[in-house]
GUDO-505257 format. One record per residue: x, y, z of N, C-alpha, C in turn; residue number from 1. Coordinates in nm, 2 decimals, padded with zeros to 4 digits. Each point is the difference from the previous one (the first is absolute). Example, Ala and Ser with C-alpha at 12.3 -4.5 7.8 and 13.67 -1.06 7.14 Angstrom:
+--------+--------+--------+--------+--------+--------+--------+--------+--------+-----+
!    nc1 !    nc2 !    nc3 !   cac1 !   cac2 !   cac3 !    cc1 !    cc2 !    cc3 !  nr !
+--------+--------+--------+--------+--------+--------+--------+--------+--------+-----+
!  01.32 ! -00.57 !  00.78 ! -00.09 !  00.12 !  00.00 !  00.09 !  00.12 !  00.00 !   1 !
! -00.04 !  00.11 ! -00.07 !  00.09 !  00.11 !  00.00 ! -00.08 !  00.11 !  00.08 !   2 !
+--------+--------+--------+--------+--------+--------+--------+--------+--------+-----+
This chain:
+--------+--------+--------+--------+--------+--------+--------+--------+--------+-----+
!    nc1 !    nc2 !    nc3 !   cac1 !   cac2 !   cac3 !    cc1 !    cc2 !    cc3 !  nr !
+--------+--------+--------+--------+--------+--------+--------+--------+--------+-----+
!  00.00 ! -00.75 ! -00.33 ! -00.08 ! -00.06 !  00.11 ! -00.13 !  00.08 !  00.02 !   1 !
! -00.11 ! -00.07 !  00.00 ! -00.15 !  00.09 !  00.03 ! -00.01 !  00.05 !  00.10 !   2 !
!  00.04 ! -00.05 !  00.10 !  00.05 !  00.10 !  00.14 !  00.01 !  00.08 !  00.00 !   3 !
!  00.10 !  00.04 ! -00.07 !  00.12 !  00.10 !  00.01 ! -00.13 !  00.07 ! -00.08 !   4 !
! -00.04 ! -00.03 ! -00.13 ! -00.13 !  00.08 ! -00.12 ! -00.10 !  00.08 !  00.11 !   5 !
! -00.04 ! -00.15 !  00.10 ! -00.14 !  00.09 !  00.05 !  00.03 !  00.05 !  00.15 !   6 !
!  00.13 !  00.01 !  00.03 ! -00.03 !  00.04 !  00.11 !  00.11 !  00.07 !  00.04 !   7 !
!  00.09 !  00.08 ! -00.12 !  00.11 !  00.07 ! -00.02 !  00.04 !  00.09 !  00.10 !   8 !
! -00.16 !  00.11 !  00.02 !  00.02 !  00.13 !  00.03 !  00.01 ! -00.04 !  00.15 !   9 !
! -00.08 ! -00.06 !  00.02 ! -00.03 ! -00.04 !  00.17 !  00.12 ! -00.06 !  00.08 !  10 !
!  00.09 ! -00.11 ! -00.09 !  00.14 ! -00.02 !  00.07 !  00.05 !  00.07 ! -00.04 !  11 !
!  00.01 !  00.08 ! -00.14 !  00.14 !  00.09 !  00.05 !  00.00 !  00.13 !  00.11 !  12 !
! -00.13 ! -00.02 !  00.08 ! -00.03 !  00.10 !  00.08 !  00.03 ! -00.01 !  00.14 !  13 !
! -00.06 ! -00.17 !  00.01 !  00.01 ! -00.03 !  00.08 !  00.12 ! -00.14 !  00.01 !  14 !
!  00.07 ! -00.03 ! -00.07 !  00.14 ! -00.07 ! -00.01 !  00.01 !  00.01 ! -00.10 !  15 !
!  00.14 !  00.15 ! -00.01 !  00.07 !  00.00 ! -00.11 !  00.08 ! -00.10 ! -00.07 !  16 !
!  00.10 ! -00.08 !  00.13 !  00.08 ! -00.07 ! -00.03 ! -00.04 ! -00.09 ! -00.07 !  17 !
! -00.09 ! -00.07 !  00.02 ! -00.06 ! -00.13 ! -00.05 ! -00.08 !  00.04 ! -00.11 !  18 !
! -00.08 !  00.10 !  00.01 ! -00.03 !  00.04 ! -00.13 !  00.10 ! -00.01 ! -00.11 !  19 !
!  00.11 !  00.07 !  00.01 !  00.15 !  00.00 ! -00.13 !  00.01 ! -00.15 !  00.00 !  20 !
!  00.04 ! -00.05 !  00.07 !  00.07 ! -00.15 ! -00.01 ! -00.17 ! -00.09 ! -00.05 !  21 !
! -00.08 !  00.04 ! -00.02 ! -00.14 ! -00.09 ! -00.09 !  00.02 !  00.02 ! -00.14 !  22 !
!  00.07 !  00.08 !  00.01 !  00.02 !  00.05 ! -00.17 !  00.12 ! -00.05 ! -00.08 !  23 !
!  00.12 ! -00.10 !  00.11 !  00.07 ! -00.06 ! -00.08 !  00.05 ! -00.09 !  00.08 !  24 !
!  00.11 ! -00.04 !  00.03 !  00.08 ! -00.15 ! -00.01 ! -00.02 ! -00.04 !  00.13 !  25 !
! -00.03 !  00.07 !  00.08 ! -00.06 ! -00.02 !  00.16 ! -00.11 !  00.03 !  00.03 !  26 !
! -00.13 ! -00.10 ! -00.10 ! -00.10 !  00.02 ! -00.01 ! -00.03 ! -00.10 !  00.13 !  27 !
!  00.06 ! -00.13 ! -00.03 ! -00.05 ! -00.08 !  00.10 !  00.08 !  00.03 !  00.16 !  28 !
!  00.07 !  00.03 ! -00.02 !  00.02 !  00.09 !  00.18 ! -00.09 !  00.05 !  00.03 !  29 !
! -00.06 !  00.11 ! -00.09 ! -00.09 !  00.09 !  00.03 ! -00.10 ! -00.02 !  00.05 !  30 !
! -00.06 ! -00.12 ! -00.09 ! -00.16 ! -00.09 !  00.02 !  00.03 ! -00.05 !  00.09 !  31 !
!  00.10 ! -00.07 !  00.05 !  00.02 ! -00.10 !  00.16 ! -00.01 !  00.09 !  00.11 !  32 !
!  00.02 !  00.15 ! -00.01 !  00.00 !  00.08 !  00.13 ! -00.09 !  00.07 ! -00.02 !  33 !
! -00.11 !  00.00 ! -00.11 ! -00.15 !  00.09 !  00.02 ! -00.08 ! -00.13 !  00.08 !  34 !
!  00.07 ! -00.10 ! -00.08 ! -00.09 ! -00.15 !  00.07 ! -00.03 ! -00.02 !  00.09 !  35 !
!  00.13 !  00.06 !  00.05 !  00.06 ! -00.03 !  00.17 ! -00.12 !  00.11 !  00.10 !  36 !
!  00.00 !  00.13 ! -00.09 ! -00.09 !  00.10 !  00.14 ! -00.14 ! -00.05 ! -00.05 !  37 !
! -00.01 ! -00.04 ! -00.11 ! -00.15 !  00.03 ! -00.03 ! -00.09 ! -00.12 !  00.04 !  38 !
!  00.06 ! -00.16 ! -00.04 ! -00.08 ! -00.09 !  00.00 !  00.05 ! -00.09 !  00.18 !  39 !
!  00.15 !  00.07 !  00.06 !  00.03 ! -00.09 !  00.10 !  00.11 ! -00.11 ! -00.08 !  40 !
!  00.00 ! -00.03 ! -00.12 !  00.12 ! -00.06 ! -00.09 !  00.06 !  00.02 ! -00.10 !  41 !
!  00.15 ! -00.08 ! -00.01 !  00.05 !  00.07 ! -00.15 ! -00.06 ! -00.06 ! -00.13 !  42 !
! -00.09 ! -00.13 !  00.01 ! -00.02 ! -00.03 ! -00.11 ! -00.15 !  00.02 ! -00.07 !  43 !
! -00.03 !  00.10 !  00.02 ! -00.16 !  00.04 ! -00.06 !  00.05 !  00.04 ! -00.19 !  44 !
! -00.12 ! -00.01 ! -00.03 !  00.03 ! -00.02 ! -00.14 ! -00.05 !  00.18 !  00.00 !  45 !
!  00.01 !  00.03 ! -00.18 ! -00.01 !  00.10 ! -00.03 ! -00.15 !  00.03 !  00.02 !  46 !
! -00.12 ! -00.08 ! -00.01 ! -00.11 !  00.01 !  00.00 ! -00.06 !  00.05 !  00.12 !  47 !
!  00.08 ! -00.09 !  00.12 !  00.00 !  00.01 !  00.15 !  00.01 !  00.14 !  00.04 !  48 !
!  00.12 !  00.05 ! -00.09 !  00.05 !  00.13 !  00.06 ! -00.09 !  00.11 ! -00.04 !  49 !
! -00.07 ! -00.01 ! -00.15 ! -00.11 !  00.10 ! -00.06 ! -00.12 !  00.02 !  00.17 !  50 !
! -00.05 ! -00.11 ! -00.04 ! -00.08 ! -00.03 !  00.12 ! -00.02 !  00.07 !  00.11 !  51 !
!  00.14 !  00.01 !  00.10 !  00.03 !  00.04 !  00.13 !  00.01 !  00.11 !  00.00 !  52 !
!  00.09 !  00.07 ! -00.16 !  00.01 !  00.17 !  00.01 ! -00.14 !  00.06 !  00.00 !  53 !
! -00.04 ! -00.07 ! -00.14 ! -00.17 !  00.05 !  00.03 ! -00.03 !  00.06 !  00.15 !  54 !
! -00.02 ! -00.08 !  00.05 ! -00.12 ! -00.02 !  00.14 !  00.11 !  00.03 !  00.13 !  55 !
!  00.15 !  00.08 ! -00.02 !  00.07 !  00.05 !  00.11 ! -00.05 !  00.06 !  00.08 !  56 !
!  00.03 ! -00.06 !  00.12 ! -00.03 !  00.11 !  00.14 !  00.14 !  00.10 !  00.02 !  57 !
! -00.03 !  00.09 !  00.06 !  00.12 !  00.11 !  00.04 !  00.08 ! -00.06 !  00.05 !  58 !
! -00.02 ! -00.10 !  00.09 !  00.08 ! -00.03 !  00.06 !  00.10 ! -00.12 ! -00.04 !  59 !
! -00.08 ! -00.08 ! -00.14 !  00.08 ! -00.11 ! -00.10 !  00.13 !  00.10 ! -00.04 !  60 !
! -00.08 !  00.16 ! -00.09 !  00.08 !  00.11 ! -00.09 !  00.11 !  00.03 !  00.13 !  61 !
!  00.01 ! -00.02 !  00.13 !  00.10 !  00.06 !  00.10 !  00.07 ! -00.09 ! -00.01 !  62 !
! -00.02 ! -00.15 ! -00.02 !  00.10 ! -00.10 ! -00.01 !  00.08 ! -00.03 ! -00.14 !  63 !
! -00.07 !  00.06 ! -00.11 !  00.05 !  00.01 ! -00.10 !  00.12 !  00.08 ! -00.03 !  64 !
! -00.03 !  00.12 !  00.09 !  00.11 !  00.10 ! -00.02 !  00.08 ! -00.04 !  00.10 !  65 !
! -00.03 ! -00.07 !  00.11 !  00.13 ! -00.07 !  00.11 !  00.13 ! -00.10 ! -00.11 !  66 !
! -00.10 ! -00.05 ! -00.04 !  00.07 ! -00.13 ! -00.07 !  00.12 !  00.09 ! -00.14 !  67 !
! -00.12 !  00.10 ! -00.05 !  00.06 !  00.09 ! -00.10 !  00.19 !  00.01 !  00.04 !  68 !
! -00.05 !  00.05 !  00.11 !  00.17 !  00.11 !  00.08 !  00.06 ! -00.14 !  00.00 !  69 !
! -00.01 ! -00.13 !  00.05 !  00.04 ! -00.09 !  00.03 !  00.05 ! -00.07 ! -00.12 !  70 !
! -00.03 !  00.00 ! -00.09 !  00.03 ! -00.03 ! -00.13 !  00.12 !  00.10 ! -00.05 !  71 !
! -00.03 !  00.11 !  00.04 !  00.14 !  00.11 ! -00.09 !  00.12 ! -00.04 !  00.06 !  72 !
! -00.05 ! -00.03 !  00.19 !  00.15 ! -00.04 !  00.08 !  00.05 ! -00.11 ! -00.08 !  73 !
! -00.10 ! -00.10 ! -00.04 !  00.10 ! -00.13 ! -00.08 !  00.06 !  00.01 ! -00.09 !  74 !
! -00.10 !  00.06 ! -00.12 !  00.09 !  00.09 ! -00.11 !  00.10 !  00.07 !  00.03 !  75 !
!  00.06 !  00.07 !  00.08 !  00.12 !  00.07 !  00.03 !  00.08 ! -00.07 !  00.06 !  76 !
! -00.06 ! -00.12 !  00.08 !  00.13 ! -00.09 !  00.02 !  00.07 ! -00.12 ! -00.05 !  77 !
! -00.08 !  00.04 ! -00.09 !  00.01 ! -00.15 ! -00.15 !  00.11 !  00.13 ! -00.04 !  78 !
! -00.05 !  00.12 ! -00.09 !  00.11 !  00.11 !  00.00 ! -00.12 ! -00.02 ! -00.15 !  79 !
! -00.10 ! -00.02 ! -00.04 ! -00.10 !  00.02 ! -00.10 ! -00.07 !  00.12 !  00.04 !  80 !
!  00.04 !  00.09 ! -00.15 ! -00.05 !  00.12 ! -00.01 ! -00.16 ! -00.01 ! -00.08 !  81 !
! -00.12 !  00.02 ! -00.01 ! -00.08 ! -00.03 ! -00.03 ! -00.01 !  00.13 ! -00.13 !  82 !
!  00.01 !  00.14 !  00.01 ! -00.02 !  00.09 ! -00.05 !  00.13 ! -00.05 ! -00.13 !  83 !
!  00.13 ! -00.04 !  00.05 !  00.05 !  00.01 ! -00.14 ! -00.05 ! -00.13 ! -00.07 !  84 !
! -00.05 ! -00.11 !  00.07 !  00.00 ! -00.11 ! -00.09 ! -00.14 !  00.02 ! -00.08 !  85 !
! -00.06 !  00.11 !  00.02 ! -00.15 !  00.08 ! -00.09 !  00.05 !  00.08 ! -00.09 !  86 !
!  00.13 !  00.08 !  00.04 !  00.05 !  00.07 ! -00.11 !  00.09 ! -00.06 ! -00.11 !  87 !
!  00.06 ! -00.14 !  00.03 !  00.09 ! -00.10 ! -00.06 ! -00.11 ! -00.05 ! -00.08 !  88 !
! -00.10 ! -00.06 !  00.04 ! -00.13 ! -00.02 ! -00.08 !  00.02 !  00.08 ! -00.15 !  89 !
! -00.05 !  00.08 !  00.03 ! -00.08 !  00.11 ! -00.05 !  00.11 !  00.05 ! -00.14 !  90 !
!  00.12 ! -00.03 !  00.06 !  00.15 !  00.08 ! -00.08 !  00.02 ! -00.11 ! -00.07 !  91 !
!  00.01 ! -00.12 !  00.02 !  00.04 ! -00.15 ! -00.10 ! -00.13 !  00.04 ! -00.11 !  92 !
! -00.17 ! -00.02 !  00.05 ! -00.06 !  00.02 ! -00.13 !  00.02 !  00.11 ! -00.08 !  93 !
!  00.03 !  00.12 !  00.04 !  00.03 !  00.16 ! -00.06 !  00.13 ! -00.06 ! -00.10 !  94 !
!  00.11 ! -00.02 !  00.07 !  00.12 ! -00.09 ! -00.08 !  00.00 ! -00.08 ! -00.13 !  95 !
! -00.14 ! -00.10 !  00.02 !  00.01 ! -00.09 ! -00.12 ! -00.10 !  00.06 ! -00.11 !  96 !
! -00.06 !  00.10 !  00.08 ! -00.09 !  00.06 ! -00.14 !  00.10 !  00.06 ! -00.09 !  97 !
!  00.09 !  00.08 !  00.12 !  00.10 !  00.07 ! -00.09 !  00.08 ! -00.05 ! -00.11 !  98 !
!  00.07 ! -00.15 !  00.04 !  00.06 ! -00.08 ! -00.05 ! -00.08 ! -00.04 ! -00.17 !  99 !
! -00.12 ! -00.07 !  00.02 ! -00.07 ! -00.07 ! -00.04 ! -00.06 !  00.12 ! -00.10 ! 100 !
! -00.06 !  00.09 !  00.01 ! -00.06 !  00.12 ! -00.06 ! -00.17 ! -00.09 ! -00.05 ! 101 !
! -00.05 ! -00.10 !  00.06 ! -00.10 ! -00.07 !  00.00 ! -00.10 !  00.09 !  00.02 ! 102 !
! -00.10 !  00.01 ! -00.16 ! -00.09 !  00.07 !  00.01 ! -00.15 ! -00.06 !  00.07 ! 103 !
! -00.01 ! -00.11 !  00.08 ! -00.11 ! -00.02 !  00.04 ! -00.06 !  00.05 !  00.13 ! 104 !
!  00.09 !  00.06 !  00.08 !  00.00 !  00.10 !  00.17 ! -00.06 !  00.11 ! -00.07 ! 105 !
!  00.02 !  00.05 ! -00.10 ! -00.04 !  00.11 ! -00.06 ! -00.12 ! -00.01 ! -00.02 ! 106 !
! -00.06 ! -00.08 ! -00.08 ! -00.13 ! -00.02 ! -00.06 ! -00.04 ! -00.04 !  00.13 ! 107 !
!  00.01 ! -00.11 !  00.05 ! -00.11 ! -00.03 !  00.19 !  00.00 !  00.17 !  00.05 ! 108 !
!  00.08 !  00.10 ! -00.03 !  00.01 !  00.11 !  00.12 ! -00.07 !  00.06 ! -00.06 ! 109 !
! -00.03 !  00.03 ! -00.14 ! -00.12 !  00.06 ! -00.04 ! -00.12 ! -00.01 ! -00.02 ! 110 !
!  00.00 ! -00.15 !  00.00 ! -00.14 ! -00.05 ! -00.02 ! -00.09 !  00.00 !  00.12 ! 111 !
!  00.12 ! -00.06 !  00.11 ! -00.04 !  00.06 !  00.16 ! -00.06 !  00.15 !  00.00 ! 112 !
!  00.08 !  00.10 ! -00.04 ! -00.05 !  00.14 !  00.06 ! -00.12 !  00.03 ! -00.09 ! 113 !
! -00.03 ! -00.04 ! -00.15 ! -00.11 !  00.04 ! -00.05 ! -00.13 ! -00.10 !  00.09 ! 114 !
!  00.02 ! -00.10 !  00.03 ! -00.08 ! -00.08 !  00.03 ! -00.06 !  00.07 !  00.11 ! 115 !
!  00.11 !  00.02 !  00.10 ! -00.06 !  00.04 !  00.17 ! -00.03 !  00.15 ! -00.01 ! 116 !
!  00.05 !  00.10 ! -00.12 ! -00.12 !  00.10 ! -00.02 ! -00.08 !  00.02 ! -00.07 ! 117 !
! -00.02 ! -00.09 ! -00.12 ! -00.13 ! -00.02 ! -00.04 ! -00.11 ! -00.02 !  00.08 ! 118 !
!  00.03 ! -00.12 !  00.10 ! -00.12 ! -00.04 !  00.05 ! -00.01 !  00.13 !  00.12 ! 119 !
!  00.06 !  00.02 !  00.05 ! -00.03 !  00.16 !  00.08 ! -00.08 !  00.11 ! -00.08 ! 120 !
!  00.06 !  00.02 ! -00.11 ! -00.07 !  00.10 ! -00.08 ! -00.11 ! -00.04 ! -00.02 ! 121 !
! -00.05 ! -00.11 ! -00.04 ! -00.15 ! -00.11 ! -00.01 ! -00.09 !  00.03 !  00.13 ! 122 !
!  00.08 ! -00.01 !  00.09 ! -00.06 !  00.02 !  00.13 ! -00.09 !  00.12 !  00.03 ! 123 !
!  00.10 !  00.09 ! -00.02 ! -00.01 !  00.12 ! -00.01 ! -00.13 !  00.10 ! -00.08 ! 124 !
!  00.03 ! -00.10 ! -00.15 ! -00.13 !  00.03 ! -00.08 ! -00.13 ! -00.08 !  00.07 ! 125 !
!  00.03 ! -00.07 ! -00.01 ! -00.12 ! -00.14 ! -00.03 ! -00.01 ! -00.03 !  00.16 ! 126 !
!  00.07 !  00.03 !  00.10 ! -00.05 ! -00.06 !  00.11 ! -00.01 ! -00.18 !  00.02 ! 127 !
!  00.02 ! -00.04 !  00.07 !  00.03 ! -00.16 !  00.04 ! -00.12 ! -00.06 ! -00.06 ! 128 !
!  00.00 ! -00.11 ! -00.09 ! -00.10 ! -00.05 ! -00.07 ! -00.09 ! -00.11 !  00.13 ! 129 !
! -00.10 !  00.00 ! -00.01 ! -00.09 ! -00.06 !  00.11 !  00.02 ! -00.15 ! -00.04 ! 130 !
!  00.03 ! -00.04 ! -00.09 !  00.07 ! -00.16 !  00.00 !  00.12 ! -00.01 !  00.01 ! 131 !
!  00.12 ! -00.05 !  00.06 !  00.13 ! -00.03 !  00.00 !  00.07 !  00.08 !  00.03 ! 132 !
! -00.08 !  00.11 !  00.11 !  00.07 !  00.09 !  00.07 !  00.11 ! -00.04 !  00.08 ! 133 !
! -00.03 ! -00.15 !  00.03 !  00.13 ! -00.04 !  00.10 !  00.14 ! -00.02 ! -00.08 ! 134 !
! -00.02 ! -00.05 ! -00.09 !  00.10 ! -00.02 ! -00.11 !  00.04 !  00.07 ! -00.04 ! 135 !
! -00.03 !  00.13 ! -00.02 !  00.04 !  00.09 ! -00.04 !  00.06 !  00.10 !  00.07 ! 136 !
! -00.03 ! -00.03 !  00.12 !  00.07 !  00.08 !  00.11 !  00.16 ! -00.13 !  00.07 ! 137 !
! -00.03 ! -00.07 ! -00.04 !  00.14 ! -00.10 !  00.01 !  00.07 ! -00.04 ! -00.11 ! 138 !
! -00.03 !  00.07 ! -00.13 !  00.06 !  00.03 ! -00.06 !  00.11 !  00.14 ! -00.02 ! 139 !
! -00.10 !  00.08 !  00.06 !  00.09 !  00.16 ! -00.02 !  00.09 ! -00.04 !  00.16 ! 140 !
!  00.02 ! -00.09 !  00.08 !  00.07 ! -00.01 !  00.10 !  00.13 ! -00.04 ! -00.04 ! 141 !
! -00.05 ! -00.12 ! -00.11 !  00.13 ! -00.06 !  00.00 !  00.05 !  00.06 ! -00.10 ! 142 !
! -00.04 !  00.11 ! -00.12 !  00.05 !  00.10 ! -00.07 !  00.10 !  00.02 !  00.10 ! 143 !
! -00.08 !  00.07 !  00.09 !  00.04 !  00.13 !  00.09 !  00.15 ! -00.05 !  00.06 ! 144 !
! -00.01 ! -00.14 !  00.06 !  00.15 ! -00.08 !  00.07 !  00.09 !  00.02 ! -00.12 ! 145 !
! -00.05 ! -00.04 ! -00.12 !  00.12 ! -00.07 ! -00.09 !  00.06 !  00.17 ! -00.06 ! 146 !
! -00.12 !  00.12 ! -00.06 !  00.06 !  00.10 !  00.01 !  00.14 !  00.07 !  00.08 ! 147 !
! -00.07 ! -00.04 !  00.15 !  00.10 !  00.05 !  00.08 !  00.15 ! -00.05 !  00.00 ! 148 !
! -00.01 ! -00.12 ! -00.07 !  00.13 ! -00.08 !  00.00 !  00.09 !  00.01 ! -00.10 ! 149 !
! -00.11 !  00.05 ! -00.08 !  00.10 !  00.06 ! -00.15 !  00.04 !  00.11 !  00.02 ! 150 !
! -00.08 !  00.13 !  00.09 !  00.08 !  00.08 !  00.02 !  00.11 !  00.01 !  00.09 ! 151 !
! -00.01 ! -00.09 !  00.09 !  00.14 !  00.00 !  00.08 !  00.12 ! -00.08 ! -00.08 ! 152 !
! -00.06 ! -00.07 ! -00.10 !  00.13 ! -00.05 ! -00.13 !  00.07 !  00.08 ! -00.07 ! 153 !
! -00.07 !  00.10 ! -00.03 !  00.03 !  00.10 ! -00.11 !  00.06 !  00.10 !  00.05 ! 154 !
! -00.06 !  00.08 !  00.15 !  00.03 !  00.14 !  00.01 !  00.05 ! -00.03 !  00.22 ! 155 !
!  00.04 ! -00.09 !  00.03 !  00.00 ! -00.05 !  00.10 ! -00.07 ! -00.04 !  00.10 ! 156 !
! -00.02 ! -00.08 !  00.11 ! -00.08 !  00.00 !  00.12 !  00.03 !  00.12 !  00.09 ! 157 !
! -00.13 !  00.02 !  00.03 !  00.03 !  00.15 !  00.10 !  00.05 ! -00.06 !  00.17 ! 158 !
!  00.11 !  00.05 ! -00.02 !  00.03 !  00.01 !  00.16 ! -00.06 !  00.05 !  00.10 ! 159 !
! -00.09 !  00.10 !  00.02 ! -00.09 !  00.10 !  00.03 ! -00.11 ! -00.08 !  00.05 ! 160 !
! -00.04 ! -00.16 ! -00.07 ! -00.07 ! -00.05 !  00.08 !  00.04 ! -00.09 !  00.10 ! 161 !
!  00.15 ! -00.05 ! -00.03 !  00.08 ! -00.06 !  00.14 !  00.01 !  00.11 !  00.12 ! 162 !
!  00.01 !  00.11 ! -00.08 !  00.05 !  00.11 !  00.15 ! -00.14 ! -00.04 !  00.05 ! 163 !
! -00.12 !  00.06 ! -00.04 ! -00.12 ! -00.01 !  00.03 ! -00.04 ! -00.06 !  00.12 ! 164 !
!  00.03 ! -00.12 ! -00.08 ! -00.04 ! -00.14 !  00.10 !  00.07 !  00.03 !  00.14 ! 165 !
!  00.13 !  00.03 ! -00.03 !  00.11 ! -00.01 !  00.13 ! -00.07 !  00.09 !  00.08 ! 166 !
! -00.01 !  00.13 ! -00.03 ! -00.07 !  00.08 !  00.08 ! -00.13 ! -00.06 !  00.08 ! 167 !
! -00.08 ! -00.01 ! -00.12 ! -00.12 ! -00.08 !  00.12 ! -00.01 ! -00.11 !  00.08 ! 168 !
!  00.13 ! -00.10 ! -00.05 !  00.03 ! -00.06 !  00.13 !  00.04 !  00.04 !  00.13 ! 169 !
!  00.11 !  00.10 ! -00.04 !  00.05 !  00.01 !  00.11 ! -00.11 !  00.16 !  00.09 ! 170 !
! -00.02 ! -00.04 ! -00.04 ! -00.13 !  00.13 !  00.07 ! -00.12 ! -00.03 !  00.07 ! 171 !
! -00.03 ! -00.15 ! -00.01 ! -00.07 ! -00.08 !  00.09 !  00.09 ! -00.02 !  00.07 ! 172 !
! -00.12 !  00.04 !  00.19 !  00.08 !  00.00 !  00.12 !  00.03 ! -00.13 !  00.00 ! 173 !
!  00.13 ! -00.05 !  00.11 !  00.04 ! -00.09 !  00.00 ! -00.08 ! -00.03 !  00.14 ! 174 !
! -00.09 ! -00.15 ! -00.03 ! -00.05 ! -00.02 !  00.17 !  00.09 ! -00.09 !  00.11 ! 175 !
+--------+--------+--------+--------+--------+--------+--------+--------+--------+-----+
């Protein structure tokens, strides 16, 4: 989901819950209850939603995270765990590589890491070329996403960023 791509850091900061559940089978729960604080309904499209996070007021991001908490209550009374259904995720594709011994996860994982440090290293040398600087900088982005996804394939997702999150939610006062 591009949502989830471009506006990852911001919900999982500011709604963890719904952040996890964008990433898999309760995607559209998810989108119905960002729908719900951001636009006033559940049926805004994904475009709608880019839109509104863009140009958030604090006080949309206060309903975001109202809705957030309100979302985990339903998830726990449905009795849906969101963290293991990321780790069930995560363990069926680890499983069928195992199974399968399919050398093409391999080759995408390398071609990904030399790609998204080459063009860093590039950067580095050569500094952002004055044509297609944009592209190039949305390119080493979406390196940069799909890297991160290979490393949580390979060597696990860090929990360290769920604690994270938890912490900084719950560390905003409650008004």
């Amino acid at each position: 989901m591009d949502l989830l791509k471009t506006f990852g850091p911001l919900l999982g900061s500011v709604a963890p819950s719904i952040a996890t559940a964008l990433g898999g089978p309760l995607a559209g729960m998810a989108t119905k209850a960002l729908s719900q604080a951001l636009l006033g309904n559940e049926d805004g499209s994904e475009d709608d939603l880019q839109t509104a996070l863009r140009a958030a007021s604090p006080e949309q991001l206060a309903m975001v995270k109202k809705i957030d908490a309100d979302f985990k209550v339903q998830m726990k009374s449905l009795d849906i765990d969101l963290a293991a259904l990321a780790v069930d995720d995560r363990k069926s594709a680890r499983d069928m590589q195992t199974e399968t011994r399919d050398w093409i996860p391999r080759v995408l994982a390398i071609g990904v890491t030399l790609g998204f440090f080459g063009i860093l290293v590039y950067i580095l040398v050569y500094g952002l070329p004055t044509t297609g600087n944009e592209a190039m900088l949305l390119l080493l982005g979406a390196l940069q996403t799909a890297w991160m996804g290979i490393m949580a394939f390979y060597f696990g997702a860090s929990s360290g960023d769920t604690s994270k999150d938890k912490m900084l939610y719950n560390s905003t006062p409650k008004e």
